[in-house]
Backbone as JSON Lines, residues from 0, in Angstrom:
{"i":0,"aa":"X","n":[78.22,101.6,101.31],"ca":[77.92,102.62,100.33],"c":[79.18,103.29,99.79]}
{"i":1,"aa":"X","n":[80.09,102.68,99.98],"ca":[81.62,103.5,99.34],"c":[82.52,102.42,98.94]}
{"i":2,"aa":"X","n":[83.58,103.05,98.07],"ca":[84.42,101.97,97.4],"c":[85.63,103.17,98.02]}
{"i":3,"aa":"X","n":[86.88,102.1,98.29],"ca":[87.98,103.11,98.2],"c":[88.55,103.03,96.73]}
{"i":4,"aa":"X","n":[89.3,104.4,96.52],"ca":[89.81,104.42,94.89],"c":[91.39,104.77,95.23]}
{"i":5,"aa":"X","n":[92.2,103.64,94.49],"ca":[93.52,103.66,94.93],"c":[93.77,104.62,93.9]}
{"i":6,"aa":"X","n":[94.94,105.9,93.32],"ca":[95.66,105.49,92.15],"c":[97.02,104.96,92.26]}
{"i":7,"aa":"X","n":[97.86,104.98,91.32],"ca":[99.02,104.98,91.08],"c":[99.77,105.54,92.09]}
{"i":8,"aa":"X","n":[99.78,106.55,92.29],"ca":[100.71,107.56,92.86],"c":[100.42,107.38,94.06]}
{"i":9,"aa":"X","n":[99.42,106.82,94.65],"ca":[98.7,106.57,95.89],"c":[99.99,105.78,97.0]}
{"i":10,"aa":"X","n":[100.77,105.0,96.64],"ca":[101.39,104.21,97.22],"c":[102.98,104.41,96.61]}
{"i":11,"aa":"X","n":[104.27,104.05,96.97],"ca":[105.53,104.73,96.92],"c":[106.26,103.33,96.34]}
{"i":12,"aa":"X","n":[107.23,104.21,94.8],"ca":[108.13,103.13,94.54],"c":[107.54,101.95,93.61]}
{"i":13,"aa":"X","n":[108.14,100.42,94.01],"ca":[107.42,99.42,93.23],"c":[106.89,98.74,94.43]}
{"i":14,"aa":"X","n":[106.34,99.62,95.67],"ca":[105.39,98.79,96.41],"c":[104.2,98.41,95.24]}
{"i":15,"aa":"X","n":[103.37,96.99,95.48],"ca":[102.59,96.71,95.09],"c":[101.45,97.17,95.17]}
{"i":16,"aa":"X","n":[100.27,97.15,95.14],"ca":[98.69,97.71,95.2],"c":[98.43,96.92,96.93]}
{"i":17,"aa":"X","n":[98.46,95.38,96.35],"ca":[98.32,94.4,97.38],"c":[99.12,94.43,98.36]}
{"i":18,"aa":"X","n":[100.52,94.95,98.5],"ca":[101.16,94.56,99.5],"c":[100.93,96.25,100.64]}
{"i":19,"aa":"X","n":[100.69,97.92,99.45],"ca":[100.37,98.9,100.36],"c":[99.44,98.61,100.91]}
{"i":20,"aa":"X","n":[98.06,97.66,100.81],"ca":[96.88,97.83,101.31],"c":[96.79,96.51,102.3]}
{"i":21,"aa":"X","n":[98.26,95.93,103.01],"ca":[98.03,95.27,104.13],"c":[98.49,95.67,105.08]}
{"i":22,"aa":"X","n":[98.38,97.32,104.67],"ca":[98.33,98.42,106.14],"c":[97.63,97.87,106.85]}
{"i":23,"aa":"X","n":[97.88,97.89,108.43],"ca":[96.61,98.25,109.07],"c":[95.74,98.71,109.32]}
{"i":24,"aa":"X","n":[96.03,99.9,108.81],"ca":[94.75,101.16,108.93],"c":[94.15,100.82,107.63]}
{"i":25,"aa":"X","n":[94.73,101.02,106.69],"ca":[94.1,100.82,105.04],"c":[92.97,99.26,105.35]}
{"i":26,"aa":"X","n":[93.26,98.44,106.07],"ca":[92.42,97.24,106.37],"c":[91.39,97.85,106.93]}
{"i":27,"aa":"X","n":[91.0,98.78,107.8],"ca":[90.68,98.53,108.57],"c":[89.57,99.34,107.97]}
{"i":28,"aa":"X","n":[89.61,100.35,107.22],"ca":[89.38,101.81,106.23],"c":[88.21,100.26,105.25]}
{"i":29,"aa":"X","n":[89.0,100.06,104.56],"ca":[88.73,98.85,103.26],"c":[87.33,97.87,104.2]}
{"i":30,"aa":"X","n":[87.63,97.08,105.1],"ca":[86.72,96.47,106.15],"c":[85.26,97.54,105.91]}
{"i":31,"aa":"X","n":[85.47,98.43,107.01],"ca":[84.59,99.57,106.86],"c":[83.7,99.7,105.61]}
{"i":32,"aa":"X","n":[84.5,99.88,104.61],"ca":[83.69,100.09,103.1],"c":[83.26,98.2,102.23]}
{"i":33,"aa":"X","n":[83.04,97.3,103.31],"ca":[82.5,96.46,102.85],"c":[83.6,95.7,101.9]}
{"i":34,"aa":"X","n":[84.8,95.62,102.2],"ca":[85.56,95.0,101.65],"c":[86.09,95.21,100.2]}
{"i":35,"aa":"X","n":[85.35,96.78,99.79],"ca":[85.55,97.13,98.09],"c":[86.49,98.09,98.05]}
{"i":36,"aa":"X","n":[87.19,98.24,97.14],"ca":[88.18,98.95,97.09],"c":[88.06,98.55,95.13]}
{"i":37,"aa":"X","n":[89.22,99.67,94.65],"ca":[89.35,99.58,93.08],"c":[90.81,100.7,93.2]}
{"i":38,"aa":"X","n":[91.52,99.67,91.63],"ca":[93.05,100.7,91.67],"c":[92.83,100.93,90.1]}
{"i":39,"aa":"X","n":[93.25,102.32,90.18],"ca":[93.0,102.68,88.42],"c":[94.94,103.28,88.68]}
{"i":40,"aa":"X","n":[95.44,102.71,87.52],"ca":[96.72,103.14,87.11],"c":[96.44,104.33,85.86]}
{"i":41,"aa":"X","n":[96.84,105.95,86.79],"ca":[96.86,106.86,85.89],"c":[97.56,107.12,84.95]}
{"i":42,"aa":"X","n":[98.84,105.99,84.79],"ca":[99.42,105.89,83.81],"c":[99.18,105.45,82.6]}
{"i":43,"aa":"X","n":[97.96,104.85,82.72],"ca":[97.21,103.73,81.49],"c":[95.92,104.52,81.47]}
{"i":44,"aa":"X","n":[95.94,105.57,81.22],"ca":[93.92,105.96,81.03],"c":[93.82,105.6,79.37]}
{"i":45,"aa":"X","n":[94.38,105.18,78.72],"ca":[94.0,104.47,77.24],"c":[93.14,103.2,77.83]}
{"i":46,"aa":"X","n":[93.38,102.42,78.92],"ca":[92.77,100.98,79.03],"c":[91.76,101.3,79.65]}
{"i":47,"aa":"X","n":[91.08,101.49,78.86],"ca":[89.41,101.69,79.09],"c":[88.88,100.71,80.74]}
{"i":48,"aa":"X","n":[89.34,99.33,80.31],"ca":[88.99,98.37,81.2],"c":[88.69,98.86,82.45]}
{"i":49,"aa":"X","n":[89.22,99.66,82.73],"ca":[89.84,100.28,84.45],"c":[88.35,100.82,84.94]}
{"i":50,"aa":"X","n":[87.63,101.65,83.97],"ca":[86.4,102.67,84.26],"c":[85.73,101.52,84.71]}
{"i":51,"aa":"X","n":[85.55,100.74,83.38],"ca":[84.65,99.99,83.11],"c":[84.12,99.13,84.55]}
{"i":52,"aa":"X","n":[85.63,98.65,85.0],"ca":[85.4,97.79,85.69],"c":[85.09,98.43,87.1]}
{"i":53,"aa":"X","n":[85.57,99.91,87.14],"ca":[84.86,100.37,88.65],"c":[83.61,100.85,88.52]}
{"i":54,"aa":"X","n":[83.2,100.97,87.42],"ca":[81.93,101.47,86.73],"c":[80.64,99.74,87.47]}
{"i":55,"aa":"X","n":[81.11,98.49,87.01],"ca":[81.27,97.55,87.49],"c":[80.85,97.48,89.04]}
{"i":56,"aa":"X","n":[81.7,97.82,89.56],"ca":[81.72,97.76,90.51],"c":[80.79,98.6,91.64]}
{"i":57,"aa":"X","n":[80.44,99.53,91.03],"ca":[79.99,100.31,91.58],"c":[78.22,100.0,91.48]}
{"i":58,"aa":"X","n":[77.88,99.72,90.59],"ca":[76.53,98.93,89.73],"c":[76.62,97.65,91.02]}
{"i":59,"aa":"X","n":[77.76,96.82,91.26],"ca":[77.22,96.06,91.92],"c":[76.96,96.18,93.18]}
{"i":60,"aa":"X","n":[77.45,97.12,93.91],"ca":[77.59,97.85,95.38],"c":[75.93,98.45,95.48]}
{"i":61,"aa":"X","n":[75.61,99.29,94.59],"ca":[74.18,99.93,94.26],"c":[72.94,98.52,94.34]}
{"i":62,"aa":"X","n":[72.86,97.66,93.73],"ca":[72.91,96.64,93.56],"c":[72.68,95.37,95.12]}
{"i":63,"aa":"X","n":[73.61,96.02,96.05],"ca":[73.48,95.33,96.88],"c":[72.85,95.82,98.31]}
{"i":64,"aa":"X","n":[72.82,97.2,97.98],"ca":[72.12,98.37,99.05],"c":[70.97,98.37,98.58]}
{"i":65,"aa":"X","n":[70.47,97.9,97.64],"ca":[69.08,97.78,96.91],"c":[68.97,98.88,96.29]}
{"i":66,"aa":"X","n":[69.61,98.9,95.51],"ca":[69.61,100.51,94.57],"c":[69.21,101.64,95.25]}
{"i":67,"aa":"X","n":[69.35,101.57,96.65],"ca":[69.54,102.88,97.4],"c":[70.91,103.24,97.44]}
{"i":68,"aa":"X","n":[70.84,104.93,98.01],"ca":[72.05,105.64,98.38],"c":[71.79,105.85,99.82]}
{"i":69,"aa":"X","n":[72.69,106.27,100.75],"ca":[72.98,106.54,102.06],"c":[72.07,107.43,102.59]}
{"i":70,"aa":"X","n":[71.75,107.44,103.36],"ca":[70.54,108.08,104.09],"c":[70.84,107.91,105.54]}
{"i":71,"aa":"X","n":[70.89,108.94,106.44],"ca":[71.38,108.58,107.89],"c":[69.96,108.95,108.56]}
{"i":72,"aa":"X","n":[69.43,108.0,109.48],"ca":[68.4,108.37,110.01],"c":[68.0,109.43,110.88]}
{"i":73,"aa":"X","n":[67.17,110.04,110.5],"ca":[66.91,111.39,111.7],"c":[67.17,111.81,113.12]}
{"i":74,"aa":"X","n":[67.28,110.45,113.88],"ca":[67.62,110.7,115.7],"c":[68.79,110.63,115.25]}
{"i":75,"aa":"X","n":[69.41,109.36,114.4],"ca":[70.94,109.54,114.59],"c":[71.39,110.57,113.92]}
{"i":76,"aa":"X","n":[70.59,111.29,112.66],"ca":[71.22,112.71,112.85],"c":[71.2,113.86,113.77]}
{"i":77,"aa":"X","n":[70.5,113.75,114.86],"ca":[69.67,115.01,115.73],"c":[71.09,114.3,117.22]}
{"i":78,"aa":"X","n":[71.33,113.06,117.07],"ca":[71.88,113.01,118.63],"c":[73.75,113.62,117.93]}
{"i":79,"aa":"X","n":[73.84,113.3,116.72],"ca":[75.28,113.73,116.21],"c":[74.92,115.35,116.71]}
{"i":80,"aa":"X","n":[74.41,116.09,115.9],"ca":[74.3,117.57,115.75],"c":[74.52,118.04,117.48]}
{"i":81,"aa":"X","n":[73.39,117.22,118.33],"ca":[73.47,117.75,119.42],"c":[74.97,117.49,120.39]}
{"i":82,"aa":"X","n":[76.18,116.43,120.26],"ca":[76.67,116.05,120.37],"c":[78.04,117.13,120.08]}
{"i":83,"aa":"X","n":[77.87,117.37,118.8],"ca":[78.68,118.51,117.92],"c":[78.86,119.79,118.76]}
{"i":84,"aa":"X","n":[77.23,120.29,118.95],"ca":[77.14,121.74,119.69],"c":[77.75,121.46,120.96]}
{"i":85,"aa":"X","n":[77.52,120.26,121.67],"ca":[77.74,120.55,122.97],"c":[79.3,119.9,122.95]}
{"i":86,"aa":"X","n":[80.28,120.01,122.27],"ca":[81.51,119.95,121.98],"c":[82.24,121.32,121.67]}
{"i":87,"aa":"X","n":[81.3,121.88,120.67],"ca":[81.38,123.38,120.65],"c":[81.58,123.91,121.47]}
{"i":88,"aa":"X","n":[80.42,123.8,122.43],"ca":[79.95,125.0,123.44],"c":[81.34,124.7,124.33]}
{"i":89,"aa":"X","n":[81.89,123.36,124.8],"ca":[83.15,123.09,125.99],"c":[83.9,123.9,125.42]}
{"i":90,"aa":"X","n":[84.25,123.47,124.15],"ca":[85.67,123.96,123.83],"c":[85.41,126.15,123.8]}
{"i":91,"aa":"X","n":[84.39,126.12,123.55],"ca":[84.27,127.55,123.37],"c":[84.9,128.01,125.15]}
{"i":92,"aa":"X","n":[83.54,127.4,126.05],"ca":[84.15,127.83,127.35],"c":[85.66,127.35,127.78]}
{"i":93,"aa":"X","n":[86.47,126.67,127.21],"ca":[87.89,126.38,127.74],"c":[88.44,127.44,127.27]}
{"i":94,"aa":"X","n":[88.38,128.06,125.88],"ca":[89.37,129.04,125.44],"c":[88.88,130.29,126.05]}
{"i":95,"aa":"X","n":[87.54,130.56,126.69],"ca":[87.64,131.57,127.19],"c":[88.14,131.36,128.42]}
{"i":96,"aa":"X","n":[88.13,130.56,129.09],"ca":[89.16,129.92,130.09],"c":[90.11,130.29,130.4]}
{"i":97,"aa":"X","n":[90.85,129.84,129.39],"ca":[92.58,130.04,129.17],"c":[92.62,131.61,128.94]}
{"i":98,"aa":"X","n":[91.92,132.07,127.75],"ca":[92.1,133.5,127.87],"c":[92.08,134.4,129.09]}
{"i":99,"aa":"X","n":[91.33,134.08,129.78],"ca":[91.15,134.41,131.3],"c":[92.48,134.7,132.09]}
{"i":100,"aa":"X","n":[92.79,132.94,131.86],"ca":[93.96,132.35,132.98],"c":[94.95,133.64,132.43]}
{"i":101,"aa":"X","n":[95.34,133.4,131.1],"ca":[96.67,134.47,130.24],"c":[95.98,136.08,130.77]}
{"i":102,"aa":"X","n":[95.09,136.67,130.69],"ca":[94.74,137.88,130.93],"c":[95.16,138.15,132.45]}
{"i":103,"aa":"X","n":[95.53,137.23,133.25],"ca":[95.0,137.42,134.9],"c":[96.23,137.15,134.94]}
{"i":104,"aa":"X","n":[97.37,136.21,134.22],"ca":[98.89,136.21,134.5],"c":[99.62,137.15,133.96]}
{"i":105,"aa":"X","n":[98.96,137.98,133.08],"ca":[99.71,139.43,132.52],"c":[100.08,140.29,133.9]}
{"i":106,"aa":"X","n":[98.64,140.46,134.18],"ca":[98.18,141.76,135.03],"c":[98.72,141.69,136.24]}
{"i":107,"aa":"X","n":[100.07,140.52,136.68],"ca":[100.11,140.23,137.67],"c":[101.6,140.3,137.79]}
């Protein structure tokens, strides 16, 4: 359900489009999003082509999800959320923790 969008400025110098995006991480990012990616050079917004063709692209991605958009299913949203809080709640009790530990090494 995602395209990455390179621009211009995105990458340094006369590195190439092709040669910044045989990062590893950028592979790995690109993989993830189904192998789509699109580079619009902000230097050229006269060449229409560029929209067009992520415009393109994007029609065919829609297209291949069955003209759905992203939708995360309900448990797997309910076990994230619960997951979240109870990440919360640790980190909440560590800093009162530490605040503790620092309050009790003042006083001492």
């Amino acid at each position: 359900h995602m395209i990455v969008l390179f621009t211009c400025e995105d990458h340094p110098g006369d590195t190439t489009t092709q040669q910044f995006i045989e990062n590893e991480n950028l592979q790995w990012l690109i993989g993830k999003c189904g192998n789509r990616y699109h580079v619009l050079n902000t230097k050229n917004w006269g060449d229409g082509s560029q929209v067009t063709e992520l415009l393109k692209k994007i029609q065919e991605m829609v297209e291949g999800n069955r003209g759905g958009h992203y939708e995360i299913n309900r448990d797997t949203l309910q076990q994230v959320e619960k997951k979240r809080t109870e990440q919360e709640k640790k980190a909440d009790e560590r800093r009162i923790k530490n605040q503790q530990l620092k309050d009790k090494t003042r006083k001492t």
